[in-house]
N, C-alpha and C positions, 0 to 999 in steps of 0.2 A: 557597546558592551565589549571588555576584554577579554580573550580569552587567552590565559597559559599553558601551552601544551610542555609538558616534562618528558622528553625521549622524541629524537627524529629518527626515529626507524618509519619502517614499511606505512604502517598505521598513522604513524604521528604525524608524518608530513601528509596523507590520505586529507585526514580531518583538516591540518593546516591549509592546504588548499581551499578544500571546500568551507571553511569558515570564513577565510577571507575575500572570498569569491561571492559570503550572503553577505556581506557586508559586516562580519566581525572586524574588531582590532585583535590583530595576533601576535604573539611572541612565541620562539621558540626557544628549544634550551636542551643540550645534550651532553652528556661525561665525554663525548669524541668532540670534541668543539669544532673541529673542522665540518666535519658531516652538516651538523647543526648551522652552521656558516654559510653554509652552499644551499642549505635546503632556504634559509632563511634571505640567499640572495637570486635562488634562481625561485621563489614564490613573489618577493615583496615585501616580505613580514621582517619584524623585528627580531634581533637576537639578541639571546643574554648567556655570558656566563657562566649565572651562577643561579641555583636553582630558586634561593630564597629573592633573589633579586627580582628574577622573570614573575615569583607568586605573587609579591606582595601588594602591589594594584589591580589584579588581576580579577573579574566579576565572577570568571569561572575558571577553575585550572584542573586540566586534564593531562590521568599521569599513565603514558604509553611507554612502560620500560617494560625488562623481561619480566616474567611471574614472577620466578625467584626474590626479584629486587623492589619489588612492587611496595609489599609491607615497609620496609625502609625507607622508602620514598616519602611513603605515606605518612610515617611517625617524624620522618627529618620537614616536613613541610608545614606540620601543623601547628608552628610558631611563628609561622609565617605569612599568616593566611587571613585578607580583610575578615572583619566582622560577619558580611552580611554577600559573601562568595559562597561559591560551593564547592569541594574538592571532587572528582571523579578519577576513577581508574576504568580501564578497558582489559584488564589482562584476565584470560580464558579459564583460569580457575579462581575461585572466591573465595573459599573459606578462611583463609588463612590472610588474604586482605579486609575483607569485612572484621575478620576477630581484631583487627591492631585495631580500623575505625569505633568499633566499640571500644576502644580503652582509651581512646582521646578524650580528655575532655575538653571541647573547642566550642563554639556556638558556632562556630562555621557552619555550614550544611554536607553531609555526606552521602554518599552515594558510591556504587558499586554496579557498571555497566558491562555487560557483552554484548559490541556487535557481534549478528552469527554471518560475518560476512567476510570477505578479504580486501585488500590495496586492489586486486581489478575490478570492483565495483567503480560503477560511473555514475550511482544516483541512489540514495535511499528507498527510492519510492518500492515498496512489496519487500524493505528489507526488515528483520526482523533483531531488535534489540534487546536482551533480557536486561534487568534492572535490579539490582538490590537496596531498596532506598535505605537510609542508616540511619539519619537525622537531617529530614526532609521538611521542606519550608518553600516559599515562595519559587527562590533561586531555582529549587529542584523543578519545580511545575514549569518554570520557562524554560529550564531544558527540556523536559519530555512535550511540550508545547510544541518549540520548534521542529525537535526531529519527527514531531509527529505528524506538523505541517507540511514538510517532505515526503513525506509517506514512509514514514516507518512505523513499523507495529511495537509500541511497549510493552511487554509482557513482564510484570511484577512476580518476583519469588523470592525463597531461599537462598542465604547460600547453601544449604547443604544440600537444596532441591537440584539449586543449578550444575553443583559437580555431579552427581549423578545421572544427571543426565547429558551433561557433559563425557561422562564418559562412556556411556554409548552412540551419543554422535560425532563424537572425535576421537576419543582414544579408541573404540573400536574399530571405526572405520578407518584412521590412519597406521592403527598394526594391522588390518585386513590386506590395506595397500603395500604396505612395507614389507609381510611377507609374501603379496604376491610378484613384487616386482625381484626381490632378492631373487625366491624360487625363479623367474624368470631368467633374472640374468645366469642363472648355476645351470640351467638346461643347456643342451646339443640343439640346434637346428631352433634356435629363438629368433635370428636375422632371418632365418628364410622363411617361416611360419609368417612371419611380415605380411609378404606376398601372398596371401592365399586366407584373409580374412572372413571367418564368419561375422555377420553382425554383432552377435554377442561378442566375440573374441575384438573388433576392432573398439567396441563400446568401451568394453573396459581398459584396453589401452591406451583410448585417450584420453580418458580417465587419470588413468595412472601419469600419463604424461602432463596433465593437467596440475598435479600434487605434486611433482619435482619442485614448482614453481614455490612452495610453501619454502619458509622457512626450515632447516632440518634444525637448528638448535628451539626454537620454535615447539613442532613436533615432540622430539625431548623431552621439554619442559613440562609439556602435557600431559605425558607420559611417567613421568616421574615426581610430578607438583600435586597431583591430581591424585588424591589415597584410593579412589574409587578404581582406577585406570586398569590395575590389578587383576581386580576383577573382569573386569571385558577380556583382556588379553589371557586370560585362563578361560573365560567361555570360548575361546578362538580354540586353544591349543585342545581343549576338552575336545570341540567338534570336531577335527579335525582328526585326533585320535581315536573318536568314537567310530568314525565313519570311515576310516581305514580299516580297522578289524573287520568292520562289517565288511566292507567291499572284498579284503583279503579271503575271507571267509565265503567267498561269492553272494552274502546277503542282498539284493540288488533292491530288496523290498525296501530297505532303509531308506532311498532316494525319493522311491514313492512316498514315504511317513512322510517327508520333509516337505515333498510339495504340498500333500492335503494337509496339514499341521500349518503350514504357512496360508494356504487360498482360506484355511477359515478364519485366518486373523487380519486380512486384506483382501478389501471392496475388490468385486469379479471384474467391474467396471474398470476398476481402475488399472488394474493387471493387463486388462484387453488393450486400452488405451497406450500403456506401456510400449507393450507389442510393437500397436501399430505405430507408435514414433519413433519408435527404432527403426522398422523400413523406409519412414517416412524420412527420418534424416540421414539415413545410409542411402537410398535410392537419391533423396535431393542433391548428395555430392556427385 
């Protein structure tokens, strides 16, 4: 089986590896051809070119470019495209790539995937892939076949399901990060608070250090591709102005609403649990 990945970024090459390592036939192919070159000579795998060149034999072609560029990809490919292939994209908002796949008419097979994972993953196994199948067939069931056989969970939905919730597990959580790390770097005495970590305070730091690692054009895109995204980062800016008045006002009661409003919408169990792995990975260093 061939497969053609469009885009050697972070992802592309991720998947290139690990496909040619189950014993896929790979090609890769990138607008930077250098990049594309190098991935293609320090994996093993084929390079091409030119993007129509890399599809046109290809059993399955998966298309790893930015969001923005995703829909274009997708419309410039699908004259390209065997019979009895399947097209795929990975990029983190849908809508607006699923709408071009609806306007092709191709017999190809179509599909629309998120991993919800990143390039430092080392193994599918307990990862989880959302899916939007488009015009699903055979082709499609041996893909979700294989990655399922590694252990990954397929979960079938919307697109329109997927960006919103897309944009509370990414666009909120990455403007929550963004503006805690800004705030950080704008304080007095943030070098030295270093030294003198609470659990909490060291957890989320490494956290935050953990998300530098991200792409920031990436992030971005997410933020800005994503119509929902909007909205998250106004429920940020909401709480955060709500709960200043309060607190300026000496309201302290506010803090308590938020815990008990929160423990009745998550398991007591699992909050405990929390807890205790936080000491458990703070004392095991």
């Amino acid at each position: 089986m061939k497969l053609a990945i469009i885009g050697a970024g972070a992802m592309g090459k991720w998947f290139a590896e690990f496909a040619k390592n189950r014993g896929l036939e790979v090609i890769i192919t990138d607008t930077e051809r250098k990049k594309a070159q190098e991935t293609a000579n320090e994996l093993g795998i084929e390079f091409s070119t030119d993007n129509e060149e890399a599809t046109e034999n290809a059993d399955m072609v998966m298309i790893c470019v930015p969001i923005k560029e995703t829909p274009k990809v997708i419309e410039e490919l699908s004259d390209s495209l065997k019979k009895d292939s399947i097209l795929f994209d990975i990029a983190s908002v849908k809508e607006d790539a699923v709408a071009k796949m609806e306007e092709l008419n191709v017999k190809t097979e179509l599909a629309s995937m998120h991993p919800l994972f990143g390039p430092g993953a080392n193994t599918l196994e307990g990862k989880t892939i959302i899916s939007i199948p488009v015009n699903d067939g055979k082709r499609y069931q041996e893909l979700k076949g294989l990655l399922s056989d590694l252990g990954a969970e397929i979960i079938e939905m919307e697109a329109n399901e997927h960006d919103r919730l897309m944009a509370v597990i990414q666009s909120l959580t990455h403007f929550t990060l963004l503006t805690y790390l800004s705030a950080l770097n704008s304080m007095k005495n943030s070098e030295k608070a270093k030294e003198f970590q609470t659990p909490i305070f060291k957890k989320l730091l490494d956290l935050s250090k953990a998300f530098l690692q991200e792409d920031p054009k990436l992030c971005g895109d997410i933020q800005t591709e994503n119509k929902y995204s909007s909205i998250a980062r106004s429920s940020v800016l909401e709480a955060c102005r709500s709960l200043d008045v309060a607190l300026k006002a000496e309201n302290v009661k506010v803090i308590r609403e938020i815990f008990e409003e929160t423990n009745e919408k998550m398991d007591s169990e699992e909050i405990e649990l929390a807890y205790e792995k936080l000491y458990e990975e703070t004392e095991g260093e």
